[in-house]
N, C-alpha and C positions, 0 to 999 in steps of 0.2 A: 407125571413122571414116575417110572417105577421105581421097587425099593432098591433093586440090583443096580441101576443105575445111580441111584442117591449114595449107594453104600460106597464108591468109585471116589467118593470128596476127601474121605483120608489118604488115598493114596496121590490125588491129585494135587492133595495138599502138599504131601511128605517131596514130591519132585519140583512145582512150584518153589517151595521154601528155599529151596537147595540151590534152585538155580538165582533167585532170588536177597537171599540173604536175609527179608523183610517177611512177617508176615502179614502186616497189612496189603502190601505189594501181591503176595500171594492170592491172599483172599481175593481179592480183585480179580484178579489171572482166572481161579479159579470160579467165583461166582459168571465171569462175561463166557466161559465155556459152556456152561450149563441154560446162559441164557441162549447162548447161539443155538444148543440143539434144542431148544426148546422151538425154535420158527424156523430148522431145519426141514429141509423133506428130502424122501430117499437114504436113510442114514441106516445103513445096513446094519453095522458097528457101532454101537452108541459108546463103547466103553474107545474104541478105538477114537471116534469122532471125541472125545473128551479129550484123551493126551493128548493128541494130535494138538488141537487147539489152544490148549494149554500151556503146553510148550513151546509152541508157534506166538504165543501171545509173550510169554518171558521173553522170549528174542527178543522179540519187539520193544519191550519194557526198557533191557539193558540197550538195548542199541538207542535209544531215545533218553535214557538217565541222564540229566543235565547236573541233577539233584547230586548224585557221586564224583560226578566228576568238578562241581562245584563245593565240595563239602570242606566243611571248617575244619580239620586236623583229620587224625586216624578215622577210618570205619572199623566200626566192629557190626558184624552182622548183628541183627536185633535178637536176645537171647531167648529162648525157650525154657519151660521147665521143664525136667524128663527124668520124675522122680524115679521111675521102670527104666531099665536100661533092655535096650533092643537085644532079641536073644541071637539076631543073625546081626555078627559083629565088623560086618561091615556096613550093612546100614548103621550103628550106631557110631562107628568112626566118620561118616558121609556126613555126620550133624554134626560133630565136632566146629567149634569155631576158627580153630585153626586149619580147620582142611576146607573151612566155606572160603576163608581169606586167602587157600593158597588157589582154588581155582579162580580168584580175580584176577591171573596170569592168561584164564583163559578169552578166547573171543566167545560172544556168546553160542555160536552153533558150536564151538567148539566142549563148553560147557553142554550143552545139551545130549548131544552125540556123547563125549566122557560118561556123564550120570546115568545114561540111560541105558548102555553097555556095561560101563562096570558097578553099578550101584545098584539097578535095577532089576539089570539082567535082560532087556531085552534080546531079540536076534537082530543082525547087523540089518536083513532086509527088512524090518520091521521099521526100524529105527529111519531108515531111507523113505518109508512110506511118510513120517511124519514128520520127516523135518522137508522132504519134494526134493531129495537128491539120489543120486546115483550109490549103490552099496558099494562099490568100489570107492569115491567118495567118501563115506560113512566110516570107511576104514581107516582110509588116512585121517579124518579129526581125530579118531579115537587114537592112532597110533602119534598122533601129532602131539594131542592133547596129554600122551602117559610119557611123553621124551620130554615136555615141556616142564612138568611136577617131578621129574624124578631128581634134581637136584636139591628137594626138601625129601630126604633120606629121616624114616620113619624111626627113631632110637628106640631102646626099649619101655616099654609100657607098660609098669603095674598093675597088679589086679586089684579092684575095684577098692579093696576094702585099706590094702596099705596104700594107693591112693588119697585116701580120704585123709588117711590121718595124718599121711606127709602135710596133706594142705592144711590138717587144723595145726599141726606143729611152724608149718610156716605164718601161717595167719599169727596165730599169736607171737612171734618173731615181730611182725610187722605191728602189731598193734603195741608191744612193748618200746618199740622202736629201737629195737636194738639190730644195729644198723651190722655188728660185725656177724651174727648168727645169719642173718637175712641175708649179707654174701654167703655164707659156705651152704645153704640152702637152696640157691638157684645157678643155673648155668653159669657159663662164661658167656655166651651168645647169649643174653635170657631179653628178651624182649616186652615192653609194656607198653597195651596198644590204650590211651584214654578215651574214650570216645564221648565229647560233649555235645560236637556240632552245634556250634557256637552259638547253644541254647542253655549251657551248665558250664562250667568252670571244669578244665580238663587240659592235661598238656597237651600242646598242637603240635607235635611230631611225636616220635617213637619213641622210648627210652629206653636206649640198646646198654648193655653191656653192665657184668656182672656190680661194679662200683655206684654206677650212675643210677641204674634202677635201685641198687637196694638204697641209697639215699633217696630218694625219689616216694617209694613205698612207706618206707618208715615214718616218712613226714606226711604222708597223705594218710596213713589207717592211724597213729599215735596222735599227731596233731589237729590235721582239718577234720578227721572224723569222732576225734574223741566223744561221746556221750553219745555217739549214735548206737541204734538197734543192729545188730548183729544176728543171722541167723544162716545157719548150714543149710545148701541145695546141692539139687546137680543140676546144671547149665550147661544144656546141649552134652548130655552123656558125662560130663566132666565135673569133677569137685569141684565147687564154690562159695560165695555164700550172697546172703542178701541183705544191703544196709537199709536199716530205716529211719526215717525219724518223726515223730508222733503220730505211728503208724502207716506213713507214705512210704513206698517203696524209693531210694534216691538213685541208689547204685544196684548193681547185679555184674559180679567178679565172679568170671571162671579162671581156670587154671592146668593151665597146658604141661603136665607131667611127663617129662624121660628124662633122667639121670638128672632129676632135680626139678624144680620150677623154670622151665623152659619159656614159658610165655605167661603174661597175666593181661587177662582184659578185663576194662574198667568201662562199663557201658553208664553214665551217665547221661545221655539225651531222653530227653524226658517223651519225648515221641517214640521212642523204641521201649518205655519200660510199660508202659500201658497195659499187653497184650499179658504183658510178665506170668501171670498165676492164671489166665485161661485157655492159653494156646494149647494145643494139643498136635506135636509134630512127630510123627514116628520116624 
């Protein structure tokens, strides 16, 4: 296999993950493409013959996920580390966890067709070649798919660096557990997704709204985590941090910033933190 085609695995990667949520999931998607054109013949387009298959293969994956739709409480997509932020800033918004969890409104070709016109960039008949529909077709997912998101209306967004220290000024809110600052520090909408998957201790629904989260918070970073290892990341584009304890990675919290702490996710499944410090997803 050549180098030009071997070099096609991060980008395969970056669409896989997206549509996916998982990058074990991914890798998978992505290694059964490389093996198909490997016993391929006639493959004029190897870089084409790659997405193609690729994303043909995530359909398949989400249409068949028993695994999500049987899941134990919240999903949180499986987080990345992304100490570099993406200089085209809509791929780095595309990684965001809150915009992986808002396209699970989408159906999968729905999703497909979305990321690969507006993330990607591809051209509408392009996009028709590789998912076997009509570009007319093609047009309505993607105009289906931006009518369907646009009720999560995007707030304003700090730049990177008052980001950060919004979250370290909340973080230690939450770890002092001082329950009245941790309100006037997040939303009134502010949502808190746990995710344990009923392999770690984690709330099994959502904890919406300004009062109920920041109790919620306060008692989980002051109390159940006290003595743990604490370390600052970015998680999928977004300020975080990462808890430890004798040196295991437990948890990985990112932090969904506009006009306050908007979202927190709390990935605790231990199958999702594995990949934690060697994934590489642009």
């Amino acid at each position: 296999m050549n180098a030009d085609v071997t070099e096609m695995r991060p980008r395969l990667m970056s669409v896989a993950y997206r549509m996916l949520g998982s990058v074990a999931d991914a890798e998978d998607a992505v290694q059964d493409a490389f093996l198909r054109l490997q016993t391929a013949s006639e493959v004029t387009s190897p870089e084409g013959f790659l997405v193609t298959t690729t994303t043909r293969r995530c359909i398949d994956l989400l249409r068949a996920d028993r695994r999500r739709r049987n899941y134990i409480g919240p999903w949180v997509p499986e987080p990345v580390d992304t100490p570099a932020q993406a200089a085209n800033t809509v791929l780095s918004e595309s990684l965001t966890q809150a915009f992986l969890l808002m396209l699970e409104r989408l159906s999968p070709s729905e999703r497909a067709a979305f990321l690969l016109r507006t993330v990607f960039d591809y051209e509408y008949a392009t996009i028709a070649e590789i998912l076997g529909k009509s570009e007319v077709y093609i047009r309505q997912l993607v105009s289906r798919a931006r009518t369907r998101l646009e009720q999560d209306h995007k707030r304003f967004h700090p730049e990177r660096l008052v980001a950060e220290a919004f979250a370290e000024r909340f973080m230690a809110a939450c770890r002092a557990g001082d329950v009245t600052l941790v309100e006037q520090l997040v939303t009134e909408d502010v949502e808190v997704h746990s995710d344990g998957g009923g392999k770690a201790t984690a709330a099994r629904v959502i904890v919406d709204g300004r009062s109920r989260a920041a109790r919620f918070l306060a008692g989980v970073f002051a109390k159940k985590l006290r003595g743990y290892e604490f370390q600052k990341a970015t998680v999928n584009g977004e300020p975080g941090v990462v808890v430890a304890c004798d040196g295991a990675v437990r948890y990985v919290v990112s932090f969904r910033i506009e006009e306050g702490i908007r979202a927190v996710y709390i990935t605790a499944n231990p199958d999702k933190l594995t990949r934690w410090s060697s994934a590489r997803i642009d």
